[in-house]
C-alpha positions in Angstrom: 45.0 105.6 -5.4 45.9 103.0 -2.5 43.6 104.3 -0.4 40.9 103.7 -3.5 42.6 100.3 -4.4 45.3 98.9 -1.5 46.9 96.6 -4.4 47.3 99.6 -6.8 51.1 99.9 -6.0 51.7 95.9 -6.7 49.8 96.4 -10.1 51.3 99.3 -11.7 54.9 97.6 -10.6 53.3 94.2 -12.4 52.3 97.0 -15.4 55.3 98.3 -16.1 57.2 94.9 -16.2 54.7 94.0 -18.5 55.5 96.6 -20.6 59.1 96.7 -20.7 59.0 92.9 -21.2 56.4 93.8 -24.3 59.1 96.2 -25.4 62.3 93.6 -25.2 60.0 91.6 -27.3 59.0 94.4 -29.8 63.0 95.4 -30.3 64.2 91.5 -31.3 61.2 91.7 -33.7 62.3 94.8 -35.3 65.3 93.9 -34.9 64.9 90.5 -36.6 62.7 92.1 -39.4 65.0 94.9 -40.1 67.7 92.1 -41.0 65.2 90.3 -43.5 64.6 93.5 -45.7 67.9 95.6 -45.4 70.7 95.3 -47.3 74.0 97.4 -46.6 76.1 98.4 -49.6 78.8 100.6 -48.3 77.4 103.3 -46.1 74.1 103.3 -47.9 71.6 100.6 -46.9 68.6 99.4 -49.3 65.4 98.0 -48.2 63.4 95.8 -50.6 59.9 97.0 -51.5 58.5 93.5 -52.3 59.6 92.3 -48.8 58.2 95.8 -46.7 55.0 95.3 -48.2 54.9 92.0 -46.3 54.6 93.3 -42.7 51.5 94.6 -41.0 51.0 97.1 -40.0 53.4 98.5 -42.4 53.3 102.0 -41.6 54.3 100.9 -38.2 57.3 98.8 -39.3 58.4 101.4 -41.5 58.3 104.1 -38.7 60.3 101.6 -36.5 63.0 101.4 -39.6 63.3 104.9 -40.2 62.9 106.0 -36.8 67.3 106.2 -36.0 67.6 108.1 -39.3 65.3 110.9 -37.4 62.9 110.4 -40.2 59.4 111.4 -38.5 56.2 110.3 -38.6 54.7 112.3 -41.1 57.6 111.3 -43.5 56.8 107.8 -43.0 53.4 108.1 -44.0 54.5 109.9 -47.1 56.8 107.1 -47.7 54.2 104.8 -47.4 52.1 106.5 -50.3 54.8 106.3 -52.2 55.4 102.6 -52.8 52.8 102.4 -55.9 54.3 105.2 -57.3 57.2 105.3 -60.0 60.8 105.6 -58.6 62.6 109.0 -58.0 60.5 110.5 -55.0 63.4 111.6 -52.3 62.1 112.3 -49.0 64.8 113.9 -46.3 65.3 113.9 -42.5 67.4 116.3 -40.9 70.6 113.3 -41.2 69.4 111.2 -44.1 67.8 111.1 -47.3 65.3 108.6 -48.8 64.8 107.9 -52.1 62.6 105.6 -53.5 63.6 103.7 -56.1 62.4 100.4 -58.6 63.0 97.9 -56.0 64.5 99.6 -52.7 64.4 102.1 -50.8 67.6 103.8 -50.2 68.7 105.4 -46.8 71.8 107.5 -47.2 73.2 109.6 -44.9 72.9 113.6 -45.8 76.4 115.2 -46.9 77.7 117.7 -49.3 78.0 116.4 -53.2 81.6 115.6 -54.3 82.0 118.4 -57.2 85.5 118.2 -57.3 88.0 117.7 -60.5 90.9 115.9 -60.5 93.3 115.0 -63.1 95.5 112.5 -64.8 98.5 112.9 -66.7 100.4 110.3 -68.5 103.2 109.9 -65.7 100.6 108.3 -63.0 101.1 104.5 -62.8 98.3 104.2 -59.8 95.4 106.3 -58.9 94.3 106.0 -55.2 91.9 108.6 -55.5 89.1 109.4 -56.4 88.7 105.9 -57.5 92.0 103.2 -57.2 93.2 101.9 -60.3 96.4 100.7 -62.2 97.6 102.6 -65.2 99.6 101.4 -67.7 100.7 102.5 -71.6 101.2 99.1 -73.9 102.4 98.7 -77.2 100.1 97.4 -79.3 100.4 94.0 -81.0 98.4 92.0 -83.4 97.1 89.4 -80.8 96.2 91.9 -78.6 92.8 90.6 -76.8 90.8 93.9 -75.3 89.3 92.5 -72.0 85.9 92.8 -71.8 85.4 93.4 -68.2 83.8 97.0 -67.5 86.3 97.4 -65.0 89.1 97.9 -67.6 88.8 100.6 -69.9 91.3 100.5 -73.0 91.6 103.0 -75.4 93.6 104.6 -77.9 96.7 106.5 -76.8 96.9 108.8 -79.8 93.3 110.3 -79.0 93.8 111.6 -75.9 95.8 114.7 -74.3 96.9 114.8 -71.4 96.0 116.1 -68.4 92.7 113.5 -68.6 90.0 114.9 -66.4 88.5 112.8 -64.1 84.8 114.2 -62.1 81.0 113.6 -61.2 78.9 113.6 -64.0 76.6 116.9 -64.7 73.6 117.8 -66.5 73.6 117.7 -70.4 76.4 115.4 -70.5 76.5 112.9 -73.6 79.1 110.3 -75.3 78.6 107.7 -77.9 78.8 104.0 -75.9 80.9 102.0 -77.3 79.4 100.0 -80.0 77.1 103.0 -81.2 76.9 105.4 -83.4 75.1 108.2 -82.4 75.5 110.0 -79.0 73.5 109.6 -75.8 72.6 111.3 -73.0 74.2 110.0 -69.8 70.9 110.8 -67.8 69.4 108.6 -70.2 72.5 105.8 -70.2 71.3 105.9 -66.6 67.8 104.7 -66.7 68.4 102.3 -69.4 71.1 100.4 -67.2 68.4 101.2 -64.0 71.0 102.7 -62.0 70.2 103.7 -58.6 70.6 107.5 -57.7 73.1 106.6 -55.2 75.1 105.1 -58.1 74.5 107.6 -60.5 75.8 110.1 -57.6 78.6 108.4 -57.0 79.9 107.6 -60.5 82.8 109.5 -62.0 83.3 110.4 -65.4 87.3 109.9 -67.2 87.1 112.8 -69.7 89.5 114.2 -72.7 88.5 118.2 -72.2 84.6 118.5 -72.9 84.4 114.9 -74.1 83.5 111.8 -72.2 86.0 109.0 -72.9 84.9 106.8 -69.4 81.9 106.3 -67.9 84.1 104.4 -65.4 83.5 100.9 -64.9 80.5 101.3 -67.1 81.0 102.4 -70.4 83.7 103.3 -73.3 82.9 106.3 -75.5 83.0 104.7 -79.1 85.2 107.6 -80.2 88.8 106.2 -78.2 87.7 103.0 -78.9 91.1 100.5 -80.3 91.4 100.3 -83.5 93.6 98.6 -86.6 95.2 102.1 -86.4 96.3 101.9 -83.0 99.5 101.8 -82.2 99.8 102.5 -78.2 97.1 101.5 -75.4 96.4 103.5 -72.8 95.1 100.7 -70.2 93.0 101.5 -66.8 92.3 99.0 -64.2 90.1 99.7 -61.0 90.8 98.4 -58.1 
């Protein structure tokens, strides 16, 4: 090629400068537009819809996103299809799933489901795990004032027996939220409080044998609610 062209060695040098500088440049703009659309909560992070939609080309930025979750380019484009659709598709890599959900996309990494039970008994004053919270049996008195927090469940001590069960939530469960009458299915609970599937994976369930008395930090079953028949309080406060 020098013999063709004697400054052929000079160019290609100038070339590839070029390029690296063009990919420097490319990197802080990824970079820069990764940070206006991603969000991390935990180890999950969530990318706003409304905000991807923005870039062009946005199959391009997408495949630039994805790209150090290993998700490949035939993913991406799936992904891309997706964001007109209704929420729920889930799209995988060999590290990470996707899913896409009302607002976000949600990255998070692969790993087996938590399908383990644990148990509470009416000894424990703390639980560290599988969630941390402060346990604590009161007598009940008129003034009494049930906080209204949904991180503090209160219910009725004389309802209950003990060991409590505490585990994921599984298909066909149902309880009665508090305030209702009739029961509800939790998949259900789920949508109408448009819970993520990340949440809804990692929420754990505070139940009395086969019945639900805690969606914790969400929702008391109606049946173990406090009532002028009370007489002792068993209180729970995450942490």
């Amino acid at each position: 090629m020098e013999e063709l062209n004697p400054s052929f060695r000079s160019v290609l040098i100038r070339t590839i400068e070029n390029l690296q500088d063009s990919r420097k440049i490319e990197a802080r703009e990824i970079e820069h537009a990764w940070e206006q659309i991603a969000e991390q909560r935990g180890k999950d992070f969530y990318l706003s819809i409304e905000e991807l939609k923005l870039f062009d080309p946005l199959r391009s930025y997408l495949y630039q996103f994805l790209k150090n979750f290993r998700f490949n380019s035939e993913v991406v484009n799936e992904i891309v299809h997706s964001l007109d659709n209704g929420p729920g598709k889930k799209f995988y890599s060999p590290t990470h799933w996707l899913v896409k959900d009302r607002e976000y996309l949600i990255i998070r990494e692969q790993g087996q489901e938590d399908q383990s039970v644990h148990y509470l008994d009416e000894t424990c004053s703390e639980l560290n795990y599988p969630v941390k919270m402060k346990i604590s049996i009161l007598e009940k008195k008129y003034k009494f004032e049930i906080p209204e927090s949904a991180k503090v469940g209160c219910i009725d001590l004389g309802k209950i027996q003990f060991p409590l069960i505490i585990r994921h939530w599984k298909k066909g469960d149902s309880f009665r939220p508090l305030g209702m009458k009739g029961e509800k299915k939790l998949s259900d609970y789920f949508i109408d409080q448009k819970m993520s599937l990340p949440e809804k994976e990692s929420t754990w369930i505070l139940a009395n044998g086969e019945e639900i008395v805690w969606v914790i930090g969400w929702r008391l079953d109606d049946r173990y609610k406090i009532t002028s028949k009370t007489k002792n309080i068993f209180k729970m406060e995450l942490i």
